[in-house]
C-alpha positions as CSV (number, residue, x, y, z in Angstrom):
1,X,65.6,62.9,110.6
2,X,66.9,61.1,107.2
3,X,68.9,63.0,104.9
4,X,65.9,62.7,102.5
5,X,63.8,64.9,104.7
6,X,67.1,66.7,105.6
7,X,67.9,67.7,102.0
8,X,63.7,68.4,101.3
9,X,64.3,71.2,104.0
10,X,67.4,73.0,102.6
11,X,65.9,73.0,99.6
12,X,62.8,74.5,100.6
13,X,65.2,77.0,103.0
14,X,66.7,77.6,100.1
15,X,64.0,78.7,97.6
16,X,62.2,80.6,100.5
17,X,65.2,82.6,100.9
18,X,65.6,83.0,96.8
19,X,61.4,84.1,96.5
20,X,59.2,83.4,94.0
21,X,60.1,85.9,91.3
22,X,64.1,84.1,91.4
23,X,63.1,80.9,91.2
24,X,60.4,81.5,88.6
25,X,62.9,83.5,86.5
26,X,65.6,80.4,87.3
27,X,63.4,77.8,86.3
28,X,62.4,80.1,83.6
29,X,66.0,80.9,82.6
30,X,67.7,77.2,83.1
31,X,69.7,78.7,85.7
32,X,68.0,76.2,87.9
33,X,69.7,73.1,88.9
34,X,67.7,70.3,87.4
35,X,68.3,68.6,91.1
36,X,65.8,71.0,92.1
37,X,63.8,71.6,89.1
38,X,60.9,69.4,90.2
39,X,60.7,70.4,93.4
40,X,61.2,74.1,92.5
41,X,57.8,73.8,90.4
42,X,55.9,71.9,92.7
43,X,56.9,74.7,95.8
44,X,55.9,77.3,93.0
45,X,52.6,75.7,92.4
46,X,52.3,75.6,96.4
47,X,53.3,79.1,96.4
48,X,50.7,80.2,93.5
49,X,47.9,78.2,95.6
50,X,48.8,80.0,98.5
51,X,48.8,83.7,97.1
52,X,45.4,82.3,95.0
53,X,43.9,81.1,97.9
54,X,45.0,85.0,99.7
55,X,43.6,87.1,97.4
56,X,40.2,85.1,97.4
57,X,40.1,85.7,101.0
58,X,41.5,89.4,100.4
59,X,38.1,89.5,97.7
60,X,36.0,88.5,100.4
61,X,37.0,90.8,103.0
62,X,36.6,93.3,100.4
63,X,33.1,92.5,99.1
64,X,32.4,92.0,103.0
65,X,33.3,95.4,103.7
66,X,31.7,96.8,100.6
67,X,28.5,95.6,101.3
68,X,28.7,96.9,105.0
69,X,29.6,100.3,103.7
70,X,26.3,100.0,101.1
71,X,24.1,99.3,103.9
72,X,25.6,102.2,106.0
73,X,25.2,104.3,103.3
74,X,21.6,103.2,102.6
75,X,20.8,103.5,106.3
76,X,22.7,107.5,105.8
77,X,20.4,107.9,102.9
78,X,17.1,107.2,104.6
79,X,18.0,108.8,108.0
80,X,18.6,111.9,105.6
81,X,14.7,111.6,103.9
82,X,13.2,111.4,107.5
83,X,15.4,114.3,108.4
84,X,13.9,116.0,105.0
85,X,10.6,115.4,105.6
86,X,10.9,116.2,109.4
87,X,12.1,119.5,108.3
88,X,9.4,119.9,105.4
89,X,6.9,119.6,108.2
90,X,8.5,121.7,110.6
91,X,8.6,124.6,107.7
92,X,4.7,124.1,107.0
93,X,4.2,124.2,110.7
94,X,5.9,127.8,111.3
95,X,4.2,129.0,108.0
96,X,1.0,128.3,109.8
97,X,2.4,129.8,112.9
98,X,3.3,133.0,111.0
99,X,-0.4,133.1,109.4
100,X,-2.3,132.4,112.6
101,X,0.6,135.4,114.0
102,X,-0.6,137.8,111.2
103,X,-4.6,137.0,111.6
104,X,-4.1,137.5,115.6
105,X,-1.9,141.0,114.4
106,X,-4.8,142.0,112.3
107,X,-7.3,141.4,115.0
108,X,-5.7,143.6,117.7
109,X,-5.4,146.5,115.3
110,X,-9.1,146.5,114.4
111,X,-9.7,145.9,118.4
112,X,-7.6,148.9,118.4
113,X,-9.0,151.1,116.3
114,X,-12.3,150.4,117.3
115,X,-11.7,151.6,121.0
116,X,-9.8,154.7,119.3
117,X,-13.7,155.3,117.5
118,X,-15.0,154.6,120.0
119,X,-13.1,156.6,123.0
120,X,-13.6,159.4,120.2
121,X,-17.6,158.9,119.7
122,X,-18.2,158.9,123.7
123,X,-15.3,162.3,123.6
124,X,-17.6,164.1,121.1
125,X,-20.9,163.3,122.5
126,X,-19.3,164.3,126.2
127,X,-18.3,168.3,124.3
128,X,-21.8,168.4,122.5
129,X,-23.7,167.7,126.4
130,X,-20.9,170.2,128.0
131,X,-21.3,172.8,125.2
132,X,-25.0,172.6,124.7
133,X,-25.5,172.7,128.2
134,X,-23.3,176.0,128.8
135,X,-25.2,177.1,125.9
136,X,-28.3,177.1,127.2
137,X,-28.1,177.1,130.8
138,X,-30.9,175.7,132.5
139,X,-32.8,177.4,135.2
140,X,-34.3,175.5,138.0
């Protein structure tokens, strides 16, 4: 390696291990040898590329991850209206069910009833034979 390249990589060891924030405020400041100077600003130029180029990717991933969770929620949201009208049509259903229920409820009384009269009709006309016929006993 030449000492050009050796010195290019102590230098850059060297503002690595300073940061961004100390060598901005150095350059900033004049605390920073003008040996450096140049080099400083072009590794904080690098540097600003770097965390530029980071938080578009970052931005990405983000509107990436936002758009999945839209679709997930628009997918939620239309799983719920099925689910809605599933259940809306379920409800009219057992309404029916209950009203076809009540009809078949009133049916058996009246079927009731109507024996009842009826048991009672043939019970009456079965005393009026038996009394009229102890009555008026027949002779043969």
């Amino acid at each position: 390696m030449s000492d050009a390249e050796d010195a290019k990589k102590a230098a850059l060891s060297w503002l690595e291990n300073l940061g961004v924030a100390q060598v901005r405020l150095m350059i900033e400041s004049g605390g920073m040898p003008q040996v450096y100077n140049t080099f400083a600003i072009e590794w904080l130029a690098h540097k600003d590329r770097e965390a530029g180029e980071a938080m578009e990717a970052s931005q990405a991933e983000q509107a990436d991850i936002a758009s999945r969770a839209s679709a997930a929620a628009e997918r939620a949201a239309h799983a719920a209206e099925r689910a809605a009208t599933a259940a809306e049509l379920q409800a009219r259903m057992a309404q029916r069910a209950n009203i076809i229920a009540i009809v078949a409820l009133i049916i058996a009384l009246i079927s009731i009833a109507v024996t009842i009269i009826g048991l009672s009709i043939v019970h009456s006309d079965s005393v009026s034979e038996h009394a009229s016929s102890v009555a008026s006993p027949t002779h043969s």
